[in-house]
C-alpha positions in Angstrom: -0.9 19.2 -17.3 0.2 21.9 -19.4 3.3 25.0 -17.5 2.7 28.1 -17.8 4.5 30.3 -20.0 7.3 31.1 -16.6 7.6 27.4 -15.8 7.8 26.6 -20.3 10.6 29.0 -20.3 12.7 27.3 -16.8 11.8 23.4 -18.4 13.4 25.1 -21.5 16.6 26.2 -20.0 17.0 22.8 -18.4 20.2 21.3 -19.6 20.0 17.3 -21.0 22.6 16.6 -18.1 22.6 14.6 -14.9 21.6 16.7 -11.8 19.3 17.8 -9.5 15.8 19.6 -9.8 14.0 21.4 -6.8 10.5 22.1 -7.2 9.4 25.5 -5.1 5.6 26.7 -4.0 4.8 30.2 -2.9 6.3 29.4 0.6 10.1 27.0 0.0 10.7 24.0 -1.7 8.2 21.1 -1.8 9.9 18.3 -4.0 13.8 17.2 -4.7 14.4 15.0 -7.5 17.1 13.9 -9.0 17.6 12.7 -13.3 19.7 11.6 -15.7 18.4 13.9 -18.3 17.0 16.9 -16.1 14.8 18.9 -19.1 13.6 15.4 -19.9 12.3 14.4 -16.8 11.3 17.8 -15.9 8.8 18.0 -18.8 7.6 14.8 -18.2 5.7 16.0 -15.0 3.4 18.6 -17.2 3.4 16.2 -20.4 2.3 12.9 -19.0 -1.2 12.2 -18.8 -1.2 9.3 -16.5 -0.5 10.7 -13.5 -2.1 9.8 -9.7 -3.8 12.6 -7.5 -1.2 13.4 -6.0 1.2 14.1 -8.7 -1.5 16.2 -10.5 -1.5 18.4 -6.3 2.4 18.8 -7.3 2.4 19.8 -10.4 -0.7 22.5 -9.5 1.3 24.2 -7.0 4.8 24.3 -8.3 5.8 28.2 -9.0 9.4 27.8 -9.8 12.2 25.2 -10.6 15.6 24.9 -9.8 18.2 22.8 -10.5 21.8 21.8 -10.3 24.0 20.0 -12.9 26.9 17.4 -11.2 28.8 15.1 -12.7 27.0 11.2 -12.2 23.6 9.7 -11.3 25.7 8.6 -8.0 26.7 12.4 -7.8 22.7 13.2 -8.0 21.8 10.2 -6.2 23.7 11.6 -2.8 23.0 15.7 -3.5 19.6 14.6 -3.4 19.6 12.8 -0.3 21.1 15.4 1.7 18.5 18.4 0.2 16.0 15.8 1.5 17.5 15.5 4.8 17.8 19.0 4.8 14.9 20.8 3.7 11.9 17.7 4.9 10.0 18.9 1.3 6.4 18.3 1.4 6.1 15.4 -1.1 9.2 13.6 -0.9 9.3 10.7 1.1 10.6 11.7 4.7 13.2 9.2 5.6 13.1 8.5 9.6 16.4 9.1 11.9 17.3 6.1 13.6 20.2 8.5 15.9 18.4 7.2 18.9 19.2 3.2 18.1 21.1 1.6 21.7 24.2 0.0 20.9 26.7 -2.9 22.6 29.7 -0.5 24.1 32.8 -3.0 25.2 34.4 -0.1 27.5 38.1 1.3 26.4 39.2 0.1 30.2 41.4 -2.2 31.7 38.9 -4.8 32.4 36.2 -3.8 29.8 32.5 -3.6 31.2 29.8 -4.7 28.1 27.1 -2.4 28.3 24.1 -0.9 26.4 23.9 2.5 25.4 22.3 5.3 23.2 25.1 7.5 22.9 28.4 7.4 21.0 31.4 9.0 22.5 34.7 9.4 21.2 37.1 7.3 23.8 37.8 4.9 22.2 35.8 1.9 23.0 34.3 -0.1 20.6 30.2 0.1 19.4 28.6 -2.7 17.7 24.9 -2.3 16.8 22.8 -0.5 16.5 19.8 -2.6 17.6 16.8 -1.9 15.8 14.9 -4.5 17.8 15.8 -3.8 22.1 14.8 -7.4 22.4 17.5 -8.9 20.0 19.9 -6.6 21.6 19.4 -7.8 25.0 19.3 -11.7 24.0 23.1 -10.9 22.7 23.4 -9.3 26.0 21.9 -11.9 28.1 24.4 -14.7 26.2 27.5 -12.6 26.6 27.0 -12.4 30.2 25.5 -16.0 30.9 29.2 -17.1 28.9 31.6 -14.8 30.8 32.0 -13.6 34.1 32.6 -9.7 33.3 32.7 -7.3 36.0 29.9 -4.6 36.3 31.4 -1.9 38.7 32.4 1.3 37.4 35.6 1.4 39.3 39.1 2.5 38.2 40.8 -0.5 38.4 44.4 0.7 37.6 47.4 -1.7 38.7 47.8 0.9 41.1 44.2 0.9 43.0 44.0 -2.7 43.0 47.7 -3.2 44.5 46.3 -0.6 47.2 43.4 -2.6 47.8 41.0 0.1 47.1 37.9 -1.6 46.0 36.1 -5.0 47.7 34.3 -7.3 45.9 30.6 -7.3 45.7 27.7 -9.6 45.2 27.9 -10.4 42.0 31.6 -11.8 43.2 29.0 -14.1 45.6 27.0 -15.1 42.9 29.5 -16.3 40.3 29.0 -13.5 37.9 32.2 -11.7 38.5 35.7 -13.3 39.5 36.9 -10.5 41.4 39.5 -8.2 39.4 38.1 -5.5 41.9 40.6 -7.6 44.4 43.2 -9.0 41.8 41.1 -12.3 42.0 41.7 -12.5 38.3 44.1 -12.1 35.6 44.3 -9.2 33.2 45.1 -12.1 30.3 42.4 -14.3 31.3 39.8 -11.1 31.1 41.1 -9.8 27.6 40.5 -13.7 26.1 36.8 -13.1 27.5 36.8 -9.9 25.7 38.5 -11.1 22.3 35.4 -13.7 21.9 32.8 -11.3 22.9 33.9 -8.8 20.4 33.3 -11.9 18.1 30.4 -12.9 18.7 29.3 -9.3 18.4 30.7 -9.4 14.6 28.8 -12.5 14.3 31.7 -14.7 14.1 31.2 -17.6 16.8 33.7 -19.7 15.9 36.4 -18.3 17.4 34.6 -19.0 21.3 33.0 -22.0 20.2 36.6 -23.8 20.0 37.9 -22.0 23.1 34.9 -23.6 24.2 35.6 -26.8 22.9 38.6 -27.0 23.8 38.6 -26.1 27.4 35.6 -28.9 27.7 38.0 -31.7 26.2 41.0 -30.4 28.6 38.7 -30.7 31.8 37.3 -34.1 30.6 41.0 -35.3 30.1 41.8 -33.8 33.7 38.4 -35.5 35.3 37.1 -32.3 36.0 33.9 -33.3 34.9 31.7 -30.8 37.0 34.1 -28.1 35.1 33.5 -29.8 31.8 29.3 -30.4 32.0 29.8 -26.7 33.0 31.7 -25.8 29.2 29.8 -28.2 27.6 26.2 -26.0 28.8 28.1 -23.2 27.5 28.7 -24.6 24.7 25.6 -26.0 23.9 24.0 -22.4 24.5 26.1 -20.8 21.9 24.8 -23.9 19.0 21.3 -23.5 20.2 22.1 -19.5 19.4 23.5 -19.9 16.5 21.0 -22.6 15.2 18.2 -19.7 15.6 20.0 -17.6 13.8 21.3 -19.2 10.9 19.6 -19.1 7.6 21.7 -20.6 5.1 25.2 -21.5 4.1 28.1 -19.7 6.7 30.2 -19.7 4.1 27.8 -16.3 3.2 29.3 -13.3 5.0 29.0 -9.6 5.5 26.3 -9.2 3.1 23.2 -6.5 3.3 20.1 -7.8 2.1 16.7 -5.6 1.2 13.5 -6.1 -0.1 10.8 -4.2 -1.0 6.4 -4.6 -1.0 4.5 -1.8 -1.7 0.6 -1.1 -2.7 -0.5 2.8 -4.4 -0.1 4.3 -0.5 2.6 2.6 1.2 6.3 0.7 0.8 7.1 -1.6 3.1 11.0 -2.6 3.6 12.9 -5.1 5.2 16.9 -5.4 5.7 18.4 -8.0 7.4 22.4 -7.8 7.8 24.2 -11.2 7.7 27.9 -12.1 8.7 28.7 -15.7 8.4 25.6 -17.1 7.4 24.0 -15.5 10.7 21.2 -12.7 10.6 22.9 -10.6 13.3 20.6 -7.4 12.8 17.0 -6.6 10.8 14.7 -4.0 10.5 11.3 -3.8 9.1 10.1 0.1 8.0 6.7 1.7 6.5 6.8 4.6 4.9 3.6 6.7 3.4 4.4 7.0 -0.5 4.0 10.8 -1.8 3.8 10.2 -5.6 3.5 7.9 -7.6 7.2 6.6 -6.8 8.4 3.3 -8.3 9.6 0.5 -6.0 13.3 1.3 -7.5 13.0 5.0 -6.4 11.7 4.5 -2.8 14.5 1.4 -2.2 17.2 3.2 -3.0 17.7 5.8 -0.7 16.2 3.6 2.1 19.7 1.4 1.5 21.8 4.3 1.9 19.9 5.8 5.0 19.9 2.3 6.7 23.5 1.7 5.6 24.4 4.3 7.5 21.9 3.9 10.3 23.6 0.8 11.1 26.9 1.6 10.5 27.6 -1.6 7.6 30.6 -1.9 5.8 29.2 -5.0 3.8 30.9 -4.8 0.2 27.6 -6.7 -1.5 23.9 -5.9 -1.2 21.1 -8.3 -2.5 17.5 -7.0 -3.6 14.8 -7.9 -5.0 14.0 -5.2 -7.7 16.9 -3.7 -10.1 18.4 -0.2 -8.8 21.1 2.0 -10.6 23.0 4.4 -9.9 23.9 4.0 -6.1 26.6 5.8 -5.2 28.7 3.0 -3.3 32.0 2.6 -5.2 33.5 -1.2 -4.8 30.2 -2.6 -3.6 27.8 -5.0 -6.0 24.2 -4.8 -6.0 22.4 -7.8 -7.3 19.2 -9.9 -8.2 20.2 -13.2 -7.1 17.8 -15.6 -9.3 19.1 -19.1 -7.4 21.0 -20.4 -4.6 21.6 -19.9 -1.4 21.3 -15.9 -2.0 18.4 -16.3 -3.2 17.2 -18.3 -0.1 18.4 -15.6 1.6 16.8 -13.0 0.0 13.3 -14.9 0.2 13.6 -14.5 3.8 13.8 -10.9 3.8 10.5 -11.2 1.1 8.6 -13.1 3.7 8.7 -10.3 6.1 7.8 -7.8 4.0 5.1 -9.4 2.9 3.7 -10.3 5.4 4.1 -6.7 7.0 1.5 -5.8 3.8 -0.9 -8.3 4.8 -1.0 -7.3 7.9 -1.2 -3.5 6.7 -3.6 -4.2 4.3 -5.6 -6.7 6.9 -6.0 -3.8 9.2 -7.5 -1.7 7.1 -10.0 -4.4 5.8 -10.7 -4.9 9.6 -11.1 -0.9 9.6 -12.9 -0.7 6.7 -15.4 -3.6 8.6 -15.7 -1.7 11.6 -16.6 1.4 9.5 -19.5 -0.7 7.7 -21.1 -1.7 11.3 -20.7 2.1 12.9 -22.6 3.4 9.2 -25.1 0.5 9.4 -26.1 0.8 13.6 -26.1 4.9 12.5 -28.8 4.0 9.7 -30.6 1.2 12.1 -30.9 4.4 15.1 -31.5 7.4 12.7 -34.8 5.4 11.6 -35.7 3.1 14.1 -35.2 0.0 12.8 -35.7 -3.2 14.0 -32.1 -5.2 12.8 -28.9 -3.8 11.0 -29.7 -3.1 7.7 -27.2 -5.5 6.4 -28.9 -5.2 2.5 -30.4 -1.9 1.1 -32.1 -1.5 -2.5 -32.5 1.8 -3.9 -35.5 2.5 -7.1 -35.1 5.1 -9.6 -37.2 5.8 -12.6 -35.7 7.1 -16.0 -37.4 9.0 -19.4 -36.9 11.5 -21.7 -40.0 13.8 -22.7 -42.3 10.1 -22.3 -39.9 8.3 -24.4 -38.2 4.5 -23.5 -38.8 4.6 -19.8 -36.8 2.7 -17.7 -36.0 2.3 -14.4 -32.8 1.0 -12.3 -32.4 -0.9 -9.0 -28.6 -0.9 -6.8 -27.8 -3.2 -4.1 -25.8 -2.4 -1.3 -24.8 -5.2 1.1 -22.8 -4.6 4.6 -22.5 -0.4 3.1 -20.6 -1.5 0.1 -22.3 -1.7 -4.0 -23.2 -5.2 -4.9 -22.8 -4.8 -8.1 -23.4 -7.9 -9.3 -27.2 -7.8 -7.8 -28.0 -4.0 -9.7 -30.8 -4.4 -12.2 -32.3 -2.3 -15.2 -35.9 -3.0 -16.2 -37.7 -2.0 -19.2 -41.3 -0.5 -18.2 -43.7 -2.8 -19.5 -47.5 -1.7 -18.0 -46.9 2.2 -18.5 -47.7 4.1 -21.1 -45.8 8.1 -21.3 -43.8 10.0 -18.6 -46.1 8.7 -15.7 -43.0 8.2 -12.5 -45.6 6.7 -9.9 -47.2 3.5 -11.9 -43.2 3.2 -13.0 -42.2 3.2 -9.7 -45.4 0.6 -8.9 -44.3 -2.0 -11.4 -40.3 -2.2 -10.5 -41.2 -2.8 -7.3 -43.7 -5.4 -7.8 -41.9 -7.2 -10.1 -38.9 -7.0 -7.8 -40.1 -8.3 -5.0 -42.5 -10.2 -6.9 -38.9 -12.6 -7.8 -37.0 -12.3 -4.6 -40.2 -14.2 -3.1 -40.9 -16.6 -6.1 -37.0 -17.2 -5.9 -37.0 -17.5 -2.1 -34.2 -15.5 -1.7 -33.6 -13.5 1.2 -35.3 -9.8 1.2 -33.7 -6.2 1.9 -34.2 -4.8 5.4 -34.5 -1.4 3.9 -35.9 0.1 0.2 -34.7 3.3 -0.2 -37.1 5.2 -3.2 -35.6 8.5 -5.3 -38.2 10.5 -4.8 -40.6 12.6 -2.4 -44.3 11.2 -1.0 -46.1 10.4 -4.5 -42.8 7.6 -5.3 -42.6 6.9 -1.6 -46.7 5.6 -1.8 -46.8 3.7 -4.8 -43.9 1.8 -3.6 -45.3 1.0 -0.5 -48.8 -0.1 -2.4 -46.7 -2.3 -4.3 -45.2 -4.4 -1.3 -48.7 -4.4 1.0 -50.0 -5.7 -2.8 -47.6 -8.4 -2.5 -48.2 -9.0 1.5 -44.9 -7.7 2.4 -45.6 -4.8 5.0 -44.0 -5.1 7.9 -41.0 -7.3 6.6 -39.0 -4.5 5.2 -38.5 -0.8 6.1 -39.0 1.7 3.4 -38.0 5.6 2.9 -38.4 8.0 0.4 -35.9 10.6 -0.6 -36.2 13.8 -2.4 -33.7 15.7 -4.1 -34.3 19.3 -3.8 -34.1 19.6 0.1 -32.6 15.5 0.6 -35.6 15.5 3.2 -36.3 12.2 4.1 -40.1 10.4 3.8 -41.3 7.6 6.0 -44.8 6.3 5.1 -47.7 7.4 7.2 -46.3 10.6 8.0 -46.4 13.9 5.9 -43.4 16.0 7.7 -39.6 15.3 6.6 -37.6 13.0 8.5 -34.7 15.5 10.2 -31.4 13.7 10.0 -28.4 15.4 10.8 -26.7 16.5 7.0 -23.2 15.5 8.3 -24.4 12.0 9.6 -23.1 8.8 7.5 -26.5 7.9 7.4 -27.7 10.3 5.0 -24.7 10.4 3.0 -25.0 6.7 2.6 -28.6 7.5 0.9 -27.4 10.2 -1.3 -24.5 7.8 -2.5 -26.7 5.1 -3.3 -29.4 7.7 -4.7 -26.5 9.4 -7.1 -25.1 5.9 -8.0 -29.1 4.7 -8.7 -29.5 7.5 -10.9 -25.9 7.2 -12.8 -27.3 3.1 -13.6 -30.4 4.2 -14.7 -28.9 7.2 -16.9 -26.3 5.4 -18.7 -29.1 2.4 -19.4 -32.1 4.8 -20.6 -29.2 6.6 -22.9 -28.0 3.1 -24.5 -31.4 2.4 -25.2 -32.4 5.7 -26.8 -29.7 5.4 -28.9 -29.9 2.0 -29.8 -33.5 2.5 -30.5 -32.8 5.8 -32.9 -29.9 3.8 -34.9 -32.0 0.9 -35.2 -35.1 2.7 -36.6 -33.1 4.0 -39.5 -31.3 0.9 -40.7 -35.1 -1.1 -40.3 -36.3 1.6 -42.7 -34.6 0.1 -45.5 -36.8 -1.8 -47.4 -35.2 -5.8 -47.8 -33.3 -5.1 -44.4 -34.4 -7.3 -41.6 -33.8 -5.9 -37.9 -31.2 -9.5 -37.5 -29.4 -7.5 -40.0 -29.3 -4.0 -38.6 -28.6 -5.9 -35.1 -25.9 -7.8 -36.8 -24.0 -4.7 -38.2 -25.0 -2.2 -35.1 -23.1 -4.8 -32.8 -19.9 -4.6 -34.8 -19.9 -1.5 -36.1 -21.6 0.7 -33.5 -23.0 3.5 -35.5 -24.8 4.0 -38.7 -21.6 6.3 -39.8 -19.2 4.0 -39.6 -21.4 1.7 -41.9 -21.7 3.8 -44.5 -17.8 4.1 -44.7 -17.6 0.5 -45.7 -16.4 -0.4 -48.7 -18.6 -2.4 -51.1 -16.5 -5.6 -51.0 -16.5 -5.3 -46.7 -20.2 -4.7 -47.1 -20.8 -7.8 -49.0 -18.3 -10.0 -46.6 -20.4 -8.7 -43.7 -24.6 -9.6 -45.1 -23.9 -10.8 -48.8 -24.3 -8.9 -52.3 -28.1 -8.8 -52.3 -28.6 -7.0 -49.1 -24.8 -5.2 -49.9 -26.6 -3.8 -52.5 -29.8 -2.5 -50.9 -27.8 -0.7 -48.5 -25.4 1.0 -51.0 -28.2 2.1 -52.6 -30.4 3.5 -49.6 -27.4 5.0 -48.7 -26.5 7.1 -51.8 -30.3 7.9 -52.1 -29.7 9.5 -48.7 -26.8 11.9 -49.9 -28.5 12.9 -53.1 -31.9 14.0 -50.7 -29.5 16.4 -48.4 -29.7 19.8 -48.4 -26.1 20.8 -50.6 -24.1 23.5 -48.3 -24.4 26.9 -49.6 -21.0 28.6 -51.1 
């Protein structure tokens, strides 16, 4: 799509430098994009010819461009990620703010409470998350607590309350979940070891309380405390059976970010999934609505530095599943792994996204369904029918001034074309421009097959045309003893008034109903069969008619050399020696010399 002679003169001051360009409608900025060669990939929005619908909307309404030069594709990469955060421009994809994630807060207290929250604040306890999933959160949640008896009172429990005996113990004392620090019923040391594995296990490292564990279990086994060792050992056992769902591959693999990517023409689906020792600790599936035609590179790419920073990783590699440049992440690698365990990984992340697009896509087809049945019980009450019109034929007749009439037939089954059952026919019984008898004879010899064939018959014929069409049709099928069997309508173009037989006034449907434009589709898409199948055979017929004039050249010939070579011009540009590789010297010959004959009878041009 070709600029204007303002926007031709702004793509020609574009430098051939990394930056940033802003694209700007009569009312702010509606795209930010960012290039390694800014007039290059500027121009290519008004040079390219392939572009989708929504590209061509763009580059209709853009009115002027700005841009600014840095220093990198990393420098352009984060400039434009903040003007998109900033400015929410109309086709860029909007990247969602995760601020409202919960996170795990270990308290910056003497005796540290574990607790859920949605809001960060600045005192100096420690916040591991966030959770995308609540549920994931709260199974950490519910292990932490079922492993450690952690006080959940929001007392001050200085040295100097306790020793003043401030505070009594309450019923989670009574029920084993708390061992009473409240009361000085347990040591500060004792408490901080609790919190030392919990801030592990948080990080995803469970080694460190599966020995203290361990350990402890052996000691009270030696002891013959086995009531205090079955006890460790349940504990134990619930931190493997953890671990064991989480685990996907080696545990040697740790702090590593891994993201893949699925997308159709409307939609990208993402998944990340964080690991630290072999353990998928966090993961988030997203959908986002595609603006342009965006490559699955260019919607990745700022997704991994939104979610990045969503969730707060530090991880110093990141494995995907399609090649990105460019990120602006000094010391960390971003790679393709091809084998291995990595690649295990990685596939684990593609089997979520993927499915997430079946699903998507599933839901529409299931849409699309229930869209089919609302049109078809619309068309069954509009006219009365007796059952859903499941399968619908529509007749149209085609001729120019009398000459090589045709006619066309479209199938739609469950509202959809069937292509594969549209038919042309050739009019055999009817001589000159005469639409009724045509319409007569493709219907008889229509249904005439279907019943020979014994295949199943349409519950509705639709006919393009008013009453005259509409009759003969229905002649036709009480010729063949098929009234009653199948509803049929007539409908005409000027006023799309719909004809039912035996009745002389219109049908009235409503024009915005899906019923009727359900008959005008399959009425236009009748007619565009039936043009482009009279206009082959017109042609056909005129080419053919001049190469059978030769005398000596059979019509296998002119078939043979109208199939390969199209037109009767590009045969006459053949050489002599193609000519005779094609039908032979003799017949070469003829047609040289018809040919030549041809250009000495023309009219010369005058000077």
């Amino acid at each position: 799509m070709a600029a204007n002679a303002q926007l031709q003169e702004q793509i020609r001051q574009l430098p051939h430098q990394p930056g940033i360009y802003k694209f700007f409608d009569d009312e702010g900025i509606i795209y930010v994009g960012k290039a390694i060669d800014l007039r290059k990939r500027v121009s290519s929005y008004f040079t390219k010819q392939d572009h989708n619908k929504k590209t061509q909307q763009l580059v209709k309404t853009i009115r002027r461009i700005e841009f600014t030069i840095v220093n990198s594709e990393s420098d352009a990469f984060l400039l434009e990620n903040n003007l998109i955060k900033q400015n929410q421009p109309k086709y860029n994809i909007l990247l969602k703010d995760g601020k409202t994630y919960p996170y795990l807060c270990v308290t910056n207290e003497r005796f540290p409470r574990v607790l859920p929250t949605r809001q960060k604040i600045n005192d100096g306890s420690r916040y591991y998350g966030p959770y995308a999933n609540l549920t994931a959160m709260n199974v950490i949640l519910e292990l932490i607590r079922a492993l450690y008896p952690l006080r959940t009172c929001t007392y001050n429990l200085s040295p100097e309350n306790v020793a003043a005996g401030k505070f009594k113990v309450c019923l989670e004392y009574h029920l084993g979940n708390c061992k009473g620090p409240c009361e000085g019923q347990q040591d500060e040391e004792t408490y901080s070891q609790y919190i030392q594995q919990i801030r592990n296990i948080l990080s995803g490292n469970l080694t460190v309380p599966k020995a203290y564990f361990r350990e402890r279990m052996m000691a009270a086994a030696q002891d013959q405390q086995y009531e205090l060792a079955h006890t460790l050992k349940q504990k134990l056992d619930r931190l493997d059976d953890f671990q064991a769902k989480s685990t996907v591959v080696n545990a040697a693999l740790s702090n590593i970010d891994v993201f893949s990517i699925a997308s159709n023409e409307k939609l990208a689906f993402i998944n990340y999934l964080k690991v630290m020792n072999g353990s998928i600790i966090l993961t988030q599936s997203v959908e986002l609505q595609k603006k342009l035609d965006e490559t699955d590179a260019e919607v990745l790419a700022p997704m991994i530095m939104q979610m990045r920073d969503e969730f707060e990783s530090q991880s110093r590699e990141i494995l995907v599943n399609t090649e990105i440049g460019g990120l602006p992440l000094p010391g960390v690698t971003v790679t393709v792994p091809q084998i291995g365990d990595k690649r295990k990984l990685l596939e684990v992340s593609l089997k979520n996204v993927l499915y997430l697009r079946k699903e998507k896509e599933s839901m529409n087809d299931r849409s699309k369904d229930v869209n089919e049945v609302r049109i078809m019980e619309g068309i069954k009450r509009d006219l009365r029918l007796t059952e859903l019109p499941k399968h619908i034929e529509c007749f149209d007749n085609s001729n120019f001034q009398g000459d090589n009439p045709v006619a066309a037939m479209v199938c739609f089954r469950n509202a959809k074309p069937s292509k594969k059952d549209y038919r042309h026919y050739h009019i055999k019984t009817v001589i000159g421009p005469n639409d009724f008898d045509s319409m007569y004879e493709v219907v008889t010899r229509r249904y005439r097959r279907l019943v020979d064939e014994g295949a199943s018959l349409p519950q509705l014929i639709i006919v393009d045309g008013g009453k005259g069409q509409l009759s003969m049709a229905v002649k036709a099928i009480k010729d063949l003893n098929l009234w009653g069997q199948m509803a049929i309508i007539g409908i005409a173009k000027r006023l799309e008034e719909i004809y039912v037989p035996n009745d002389p006034l219109p049908l009235y449907i409503d024009k915005k109903s899906e019923s009727l434009r359900l008959f005008q589709r399959m009425r236009d898409e009748v007619h565009r069969f039936g043009i482009t199948f009279h206009r082959s055979r017109r042609d056909a017929a005129t080419l053919k008619t001049e190469l059978t004039d030769v005398k000596g050249l059979g019509p296998v010939t002119a078939d043979k050399l109208l199939t390969k070579f199209k037109s009767v011009k590009k045969i006459r540009e053949l050489t002599e020696a193609e000519l005779i590789e094609e039908v032979g010297k003799a017949k070469a010959r003829i047609l040289l010399t018809y040919f030549s004959e041809q250009e000495a009878a023309a009219p010369s041009s005058p000077e």
